[in-house]
C-alpha positions in Angstrom: 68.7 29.3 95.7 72.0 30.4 94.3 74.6 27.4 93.2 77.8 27.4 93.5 79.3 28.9 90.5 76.9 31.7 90.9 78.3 32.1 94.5 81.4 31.7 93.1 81.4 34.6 90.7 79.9 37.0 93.1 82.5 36.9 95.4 85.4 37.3 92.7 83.3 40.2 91.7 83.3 41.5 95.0 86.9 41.0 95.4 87.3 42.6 92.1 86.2 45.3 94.1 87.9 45.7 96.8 91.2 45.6 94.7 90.0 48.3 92.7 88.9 50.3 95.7 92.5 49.5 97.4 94.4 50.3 94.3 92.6 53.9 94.2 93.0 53.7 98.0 96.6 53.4 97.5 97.0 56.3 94.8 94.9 59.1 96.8 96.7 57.9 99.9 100.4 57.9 98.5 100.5 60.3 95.5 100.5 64.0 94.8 98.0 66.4 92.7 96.0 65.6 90.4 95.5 62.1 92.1 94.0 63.1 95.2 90.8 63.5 94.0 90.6 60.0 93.2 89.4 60.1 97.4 86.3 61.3 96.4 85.4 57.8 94.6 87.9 55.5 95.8 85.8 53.6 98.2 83.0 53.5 95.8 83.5 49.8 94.4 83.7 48.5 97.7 80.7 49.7 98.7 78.6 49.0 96.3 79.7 45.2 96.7 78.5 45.7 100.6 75.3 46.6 99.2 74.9 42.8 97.5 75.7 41.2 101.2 73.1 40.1 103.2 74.8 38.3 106.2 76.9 39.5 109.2 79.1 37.3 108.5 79.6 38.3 104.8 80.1 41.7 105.7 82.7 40.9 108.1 84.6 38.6 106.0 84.3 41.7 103.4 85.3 44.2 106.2 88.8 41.8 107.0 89.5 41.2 103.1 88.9 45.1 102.2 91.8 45.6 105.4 94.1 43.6 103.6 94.1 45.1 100.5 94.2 48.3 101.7 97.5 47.4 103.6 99.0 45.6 100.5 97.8 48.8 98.4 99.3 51.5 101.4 101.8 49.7 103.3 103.6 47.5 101.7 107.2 49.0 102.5 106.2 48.4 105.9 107.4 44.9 106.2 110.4 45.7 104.7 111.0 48.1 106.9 111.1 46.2 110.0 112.8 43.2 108.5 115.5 46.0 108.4 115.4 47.1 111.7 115.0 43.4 113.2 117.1 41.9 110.9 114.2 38.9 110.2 113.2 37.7 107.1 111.1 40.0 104.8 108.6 37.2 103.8 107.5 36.8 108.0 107.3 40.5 108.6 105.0 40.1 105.8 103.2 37.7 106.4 102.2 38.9 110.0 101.9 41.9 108.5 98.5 40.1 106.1 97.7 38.4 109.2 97.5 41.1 112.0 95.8 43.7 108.9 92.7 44.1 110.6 94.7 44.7 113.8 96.3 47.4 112.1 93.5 48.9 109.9 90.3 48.1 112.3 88.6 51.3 111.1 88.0 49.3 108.0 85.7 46.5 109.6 84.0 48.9 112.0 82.9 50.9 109.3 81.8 47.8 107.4 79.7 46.3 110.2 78.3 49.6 111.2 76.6 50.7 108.3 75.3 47.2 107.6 74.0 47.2 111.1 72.1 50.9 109.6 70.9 49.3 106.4 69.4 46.5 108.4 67.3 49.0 110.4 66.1 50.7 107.0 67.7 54.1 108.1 68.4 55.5 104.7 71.1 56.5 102.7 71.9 59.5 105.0 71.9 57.2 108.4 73.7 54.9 106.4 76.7 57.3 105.6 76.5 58.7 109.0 76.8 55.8 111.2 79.3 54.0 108.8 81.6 58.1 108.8 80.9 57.6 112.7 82.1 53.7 113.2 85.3 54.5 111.0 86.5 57.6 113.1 85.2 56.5 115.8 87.0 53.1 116.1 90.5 55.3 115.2 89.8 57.5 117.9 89.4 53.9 120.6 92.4 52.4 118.9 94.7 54.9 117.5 96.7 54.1 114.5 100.4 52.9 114.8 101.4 55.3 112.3 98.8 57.7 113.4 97.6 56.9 109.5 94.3 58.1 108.2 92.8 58.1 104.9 91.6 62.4 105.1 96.0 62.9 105.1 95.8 61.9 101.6 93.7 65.7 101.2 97.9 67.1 101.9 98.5 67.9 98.2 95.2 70.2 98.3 96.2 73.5 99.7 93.3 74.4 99.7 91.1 71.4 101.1 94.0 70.4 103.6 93.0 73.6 105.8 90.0 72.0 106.8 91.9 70.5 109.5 92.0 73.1 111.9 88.7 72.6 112.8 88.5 69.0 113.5 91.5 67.7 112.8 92.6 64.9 110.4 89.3 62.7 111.2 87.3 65.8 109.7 88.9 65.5 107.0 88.2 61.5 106.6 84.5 61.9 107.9 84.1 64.3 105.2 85.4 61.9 102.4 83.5 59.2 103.6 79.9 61.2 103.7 80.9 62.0 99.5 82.1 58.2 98.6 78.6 57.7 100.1 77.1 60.5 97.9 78.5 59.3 95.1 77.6 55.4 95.6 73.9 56.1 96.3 73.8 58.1 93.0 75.4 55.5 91.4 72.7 53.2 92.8 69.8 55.0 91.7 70.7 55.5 88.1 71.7 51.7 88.0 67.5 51.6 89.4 66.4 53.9 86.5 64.8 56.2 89.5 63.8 59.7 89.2 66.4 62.4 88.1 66.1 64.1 91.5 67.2 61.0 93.2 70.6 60.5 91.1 71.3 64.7 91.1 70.7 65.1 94.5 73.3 62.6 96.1 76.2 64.2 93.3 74.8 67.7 94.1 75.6 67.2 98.0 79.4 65.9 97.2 79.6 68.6 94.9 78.6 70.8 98.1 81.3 69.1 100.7 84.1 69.8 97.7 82.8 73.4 97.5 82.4 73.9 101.0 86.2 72.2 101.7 87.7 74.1 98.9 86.0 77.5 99.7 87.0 77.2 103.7 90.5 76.6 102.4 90.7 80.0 100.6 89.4 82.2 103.2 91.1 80.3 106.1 94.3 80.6 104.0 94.3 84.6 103.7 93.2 84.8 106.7 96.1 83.1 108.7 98.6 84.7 105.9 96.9 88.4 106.6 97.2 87.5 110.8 101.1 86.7 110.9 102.8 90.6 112.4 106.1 88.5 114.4 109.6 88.8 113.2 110.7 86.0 111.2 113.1 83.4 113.2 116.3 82.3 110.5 116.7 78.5 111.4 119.0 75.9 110.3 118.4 72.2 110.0 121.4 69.6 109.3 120.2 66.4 107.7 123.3 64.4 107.9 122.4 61.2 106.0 123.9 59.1 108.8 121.8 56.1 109.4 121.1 53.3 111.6 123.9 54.3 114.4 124.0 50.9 116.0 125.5 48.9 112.9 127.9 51.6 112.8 128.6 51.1 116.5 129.3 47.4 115.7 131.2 48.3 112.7 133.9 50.6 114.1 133.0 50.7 118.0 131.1 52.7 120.3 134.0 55.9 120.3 134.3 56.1 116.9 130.6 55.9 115.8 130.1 58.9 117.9 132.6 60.8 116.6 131.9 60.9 113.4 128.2 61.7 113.5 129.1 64.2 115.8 132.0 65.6 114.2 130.0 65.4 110.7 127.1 67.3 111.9 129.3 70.3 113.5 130.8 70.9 110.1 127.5 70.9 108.0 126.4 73.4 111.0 129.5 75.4 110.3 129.0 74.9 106.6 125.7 76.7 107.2 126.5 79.6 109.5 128.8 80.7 106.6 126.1 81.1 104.2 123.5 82.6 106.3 122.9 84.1 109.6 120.7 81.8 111.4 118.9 82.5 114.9 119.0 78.6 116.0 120.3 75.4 114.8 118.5 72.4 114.8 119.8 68.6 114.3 117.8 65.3 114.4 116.4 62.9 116.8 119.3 60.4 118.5 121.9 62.5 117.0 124.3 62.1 119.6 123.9 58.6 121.1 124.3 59.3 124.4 123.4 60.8 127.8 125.0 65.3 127.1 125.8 67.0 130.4 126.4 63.6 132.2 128.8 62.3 130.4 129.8 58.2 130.9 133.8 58.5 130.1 136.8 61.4 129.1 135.5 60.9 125.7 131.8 61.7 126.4 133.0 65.0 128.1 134.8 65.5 125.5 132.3 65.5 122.9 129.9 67.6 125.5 132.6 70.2 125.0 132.6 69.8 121.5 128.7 70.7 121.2 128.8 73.6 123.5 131.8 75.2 121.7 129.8 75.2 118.6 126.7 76.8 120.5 129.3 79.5 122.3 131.4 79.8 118.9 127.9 81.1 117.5 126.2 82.9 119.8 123.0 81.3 118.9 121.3 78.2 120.5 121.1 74.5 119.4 118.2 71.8 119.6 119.5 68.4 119.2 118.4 64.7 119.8 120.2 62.8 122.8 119.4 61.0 125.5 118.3 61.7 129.4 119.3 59.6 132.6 117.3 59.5 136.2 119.0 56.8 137.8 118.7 53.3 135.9 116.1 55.1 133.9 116.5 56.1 130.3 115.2 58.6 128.1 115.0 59.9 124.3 115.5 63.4 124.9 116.0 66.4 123.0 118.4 69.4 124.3 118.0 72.9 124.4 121.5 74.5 124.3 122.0 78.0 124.4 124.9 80.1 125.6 125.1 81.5 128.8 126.5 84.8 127.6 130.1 84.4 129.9 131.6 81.7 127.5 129.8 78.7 128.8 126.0 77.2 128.1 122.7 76.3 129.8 120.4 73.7 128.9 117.0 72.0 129.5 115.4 69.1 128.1 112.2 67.5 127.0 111.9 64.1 127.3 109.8 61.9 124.6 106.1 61.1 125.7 105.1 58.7 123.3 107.5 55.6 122.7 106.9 53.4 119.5 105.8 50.3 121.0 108.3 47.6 121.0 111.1 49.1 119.2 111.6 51.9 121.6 109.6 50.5 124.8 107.6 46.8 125.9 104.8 46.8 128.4 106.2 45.5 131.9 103.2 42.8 131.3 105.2 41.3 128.2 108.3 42.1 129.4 111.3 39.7 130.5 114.5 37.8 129.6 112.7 35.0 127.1 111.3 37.7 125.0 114.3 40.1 125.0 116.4 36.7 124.0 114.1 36.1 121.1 114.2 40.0 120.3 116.9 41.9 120.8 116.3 45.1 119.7 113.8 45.7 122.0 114.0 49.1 123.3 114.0 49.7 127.2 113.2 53.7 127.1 110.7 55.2 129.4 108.3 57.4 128.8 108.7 61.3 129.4 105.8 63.5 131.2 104.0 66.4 132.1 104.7 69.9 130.1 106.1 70.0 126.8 106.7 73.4 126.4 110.0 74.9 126.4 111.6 78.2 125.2 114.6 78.8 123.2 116.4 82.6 123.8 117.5 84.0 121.2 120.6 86.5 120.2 119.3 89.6 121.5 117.2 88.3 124.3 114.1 87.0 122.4 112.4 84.3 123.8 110.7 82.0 121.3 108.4 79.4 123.0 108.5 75.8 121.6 106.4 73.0 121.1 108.9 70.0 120.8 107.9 66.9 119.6 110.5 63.6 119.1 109.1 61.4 116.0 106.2 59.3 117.5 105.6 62.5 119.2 104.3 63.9 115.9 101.6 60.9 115.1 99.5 61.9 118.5 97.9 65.9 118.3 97.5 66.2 121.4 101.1 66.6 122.1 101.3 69.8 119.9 97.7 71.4 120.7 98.4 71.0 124.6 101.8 73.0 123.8 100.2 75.6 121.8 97.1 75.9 124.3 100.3 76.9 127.1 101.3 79.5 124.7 103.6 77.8 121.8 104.6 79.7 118.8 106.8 77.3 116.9 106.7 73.6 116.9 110.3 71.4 116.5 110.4 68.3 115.4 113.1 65.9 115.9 113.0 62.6 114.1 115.0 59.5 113.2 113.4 58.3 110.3 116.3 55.9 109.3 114.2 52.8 109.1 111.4 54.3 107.2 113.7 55.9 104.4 113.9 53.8 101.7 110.0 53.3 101.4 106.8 54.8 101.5 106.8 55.3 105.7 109.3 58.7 105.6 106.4 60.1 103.5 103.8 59.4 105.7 105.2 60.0 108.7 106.4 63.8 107.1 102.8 64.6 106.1 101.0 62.9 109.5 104.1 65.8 110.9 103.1 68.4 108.9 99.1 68.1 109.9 100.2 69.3 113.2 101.4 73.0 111.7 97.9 73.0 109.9 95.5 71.6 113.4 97.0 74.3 115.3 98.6 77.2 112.9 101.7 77.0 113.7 105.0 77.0 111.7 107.4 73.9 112.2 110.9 73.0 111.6 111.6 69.5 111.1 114.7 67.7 111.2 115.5 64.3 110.6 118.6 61.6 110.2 118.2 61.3 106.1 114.7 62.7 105.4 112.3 64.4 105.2 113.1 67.3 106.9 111.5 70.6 106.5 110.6 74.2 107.5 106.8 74.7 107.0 103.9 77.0 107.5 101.4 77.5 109.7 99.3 75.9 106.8 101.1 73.3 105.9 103.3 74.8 102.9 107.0 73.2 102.6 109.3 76.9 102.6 112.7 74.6 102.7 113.0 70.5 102.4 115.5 68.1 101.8 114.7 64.6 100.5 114.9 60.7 101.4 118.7 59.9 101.7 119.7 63.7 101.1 122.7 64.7 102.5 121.5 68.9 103.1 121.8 72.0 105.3 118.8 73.5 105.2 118.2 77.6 105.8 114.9 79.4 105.8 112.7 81.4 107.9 109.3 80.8 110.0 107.9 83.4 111.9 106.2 82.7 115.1 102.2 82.7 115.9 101.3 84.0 119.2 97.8 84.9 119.2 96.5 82.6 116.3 94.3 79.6 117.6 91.9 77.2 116.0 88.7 75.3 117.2 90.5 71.8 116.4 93.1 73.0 119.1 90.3 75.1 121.1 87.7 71.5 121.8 90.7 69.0 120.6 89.3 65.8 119.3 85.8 66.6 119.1 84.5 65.0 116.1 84.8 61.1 116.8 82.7 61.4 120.1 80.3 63.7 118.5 79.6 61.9 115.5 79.7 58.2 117.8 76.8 59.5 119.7 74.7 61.1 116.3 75.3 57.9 114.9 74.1 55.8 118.1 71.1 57.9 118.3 70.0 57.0 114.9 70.4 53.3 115.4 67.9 53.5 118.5 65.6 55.4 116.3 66.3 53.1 113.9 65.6 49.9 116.3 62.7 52.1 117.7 60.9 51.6 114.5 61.4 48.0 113.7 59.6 47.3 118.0 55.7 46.3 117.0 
């Protein structure tokens, strides 16, 4: 029987243990090189304090504590940032922040009870790690992340390891660092036992293998996408204005004069760039002009419509820009596609945005209705756009340049990109208003979670943002231009398009979590199949 003070002191050493395991958690996830191997061991503390529980209900208790730490450790700009946008006290978006943790970070408890349910069926240190790999992806793949956040983006500083990706996407790379924080616990384990060499060599010797294998994927996948790149390069300009949070400027000066200036200010950094290079396409960020363009509401609204396509025919060259897209008392977040019509006037298309950051930008129509919006104002009412999300963009010349666009939340589901690039997209462009995530750890995330994309399917983005980060990258995930958090920048560069470059991660999409849920189900009937007299 174990008294109290003993019970005591094993659960402050197991919560000793998740903080260490958060706190490495925490570095891996939100530093650069050297740090990120630290993913290799960070969950190793925690683990081996799951090893001393016995009970269900220990582990789950373990599971929820382990997903609040790891949310103080990873997200703790989070509250602050939507005490900013709703303008309610930081201390109660915090503290439903602690409360709803395992909401946001179920993965964590899944994985918990899963590979207790394996230990109780005696299936071994390899059924252990499988099913417990399988419960975590598999539970992000049932209830996807609200940032689309997942512990293999922490591999980004790698150049190397990060190129993994294209074969199963980010949850490769996570099911991979779980399988060698496993390696390295049950090695840990049996020289703790005093058990034979073999036994402590063996686990070390197969993480050693996954690094390897990881590292040496990386180099040859990396010459071989630099050796299969034969298109012209495509000059692009991005403005990153610095403007932020458009509607307390709208109450500041009004509606008209809130416009104008972010309007007026992003056609002179686009004429700012034009004189210092010759760029093929322009591209500004998401929401950058706060209304509906080609259908305009007043004088003024035409206006400034005018104002945009006489930069566009000024140049010769087209535009992509964040606005917004009517259908009768329906309301989009759009993005435009400008170009000139060669006669002195312009054509356009749009794409509307698919997926809408829940509350902020859309509510259910079950939770919807006049109580709620009076307790919440700044609930958004915009619909969700549809169907393909491809689009072209002409070039001087003639060339046509097909597009992947993506508008911010866009960017956290791949689907969105691999279903353009499966109907032929050579460039993806990505328009974002990452205001309300700039001064913390969130613009960070959501640029890396962006630039996975360009890595899943090999293709080169541009990326522009309100004030940061935007970015040209590569097809493998290398930053050619960038401006910072709260950077007022034009940004020039080059990508050239991939045509006939394609990856299995884009080929079978997200294969991985259903495969690996169905190994790891099999083993538990095998497993339950041996315990049956």
């Amino acid at each position: 029987m174990v008294s109290g003070r003993g019970a005591g002191a094993r659960w402050t050493a197991h919560a000793a243990a998740i903080a260490a395991s958060a706190v490495a958690c925490g570095v891996f996830c939100t530093t650069v090189a050297p740090f990120h191997w630290l993913g290799w061991v960070m969950l190793v503390p925690w683990l081996l304090a799951l090893e001393r529980v016995a009970t269900w209900a220990g582990v789950l208790a373990s599971g929820v504590t382990m997903a609040v730490a790891f949310c103080v450790a990873i997200f703790s700009w989070f509250p602050v940032a939507m005490a900013d946008y709703a303008g309610a006290p930081v201390w109660i978006a915090a503290a439903i922040g602690l409360v709803a943790a395992p909401l946001f970070q179920p993965q964590i408890v899944c994985f918990a009870l899963g590979r207790h349910g394996a230990r109780r069926l005696g299936l071994g240190s390899v059924g252990i790690a499988v099913v417990g790999a399988a419960s975590w992806i598999g539970c992000e793949a049932a209830v996807p992340k609200l940032l689309g956040d997942t512990i293999g983006a922490g591999f980004y500083p790698s150049l190397w390891q990060r190129q993994a990706a294209d074969l199963a996407g980010l949850p490769g790379l996570t099911f991979v660092l779980l399988l060698g924080n496993e390696c390295v616990r049950a090695s840990w384990v049996a020289a703790r036992a005093r058990r034979a060499t073999s036994t402590v060599v063996t686990p070390l010797a197969v993480a050693g293998a996954l690094v390897l294998a990881l590292t040496l994927y990386g180099w040859v996948r990396l010459a071989n996408v630099r050796a299969r790149i034969p298109e012209a390069p495509v000059a692009v300009g991005v403005v990153q204005a610095d403007l932020a949070h458009y509607d307390r400027l709208r109450a500041e000066v009004g509606t008209y004069e809130a416009v104008r200036r972010i309007v007026e200010t992003h056609l002179a950094m686009s004429d700012e760039i034009r004189t210092r290079a010759n760029v093929d396409v322009l591209v500004w960020p998401e929401t950058v002009y706060p209304t509906t363009f080609g259908a305009p509401k007043s004088e003024e609204g035409a206006a400034f419509d005018r104002a945009i396509a006489g930069l566009v025919v000024a140049s010769g060259r087209p535009l992509v820009f964040g606005s917004y897209d009517a259908e009768g008392d329906r309301e989009y977040n759009a993005a435009v596609f400008l170009e000139p019509d060669g006669t002195g006037g312009v054509t356009f298309e749009t794409y509307r945005k698919a997926s809408l950051f829940p509350l902020t930008e859309r509510v259910p129509a079950w939770l919807d209705g006049p109580r709620l919006r009076a307790w919440m104002p700044w609930l958004g009412s915009w619909q969700p756009g549809g169907g393909d999300n491809l689009r072209a963009i002409t070039l001087a010349g003639g060339r046509r340049v097909r597009v992947a666009p993506l508008i911010c939340y866009d960017a956290v589901y791949p689907e969105h990109a691999m279903r353009a690039v499966r109907a032929g997209a050579e460039l993806i462009v990505t328009l974002s208003n990452d205001s309300w995530l700039a001064d913390g750890e969130g613009a960070r995330l959501h640029f890396v979670i962006s630039a996975f994309r360009s890595i899943e399917t090999r293709r080169p983005q541009v990326r522009a943002t309100t004030t940061g980060i935007s970015a040209i990258i590569g097809p493998d995930g290398t930053v050619l231009a960038r401006a910072g958090i709260h950077e007022r920048a034009g940004l020039t560069g080059s990508v050239v398009p991939v045509r006939d470059l394609t990856t299995l991660a884009v080929r079978w999409g997200n294969w991985l979590p259903p495969t690996a849920v169905v190994v790891a189900c099999a083993l538990l009937v095998i497993g339950r199949g041996r315990l049956d007299p």
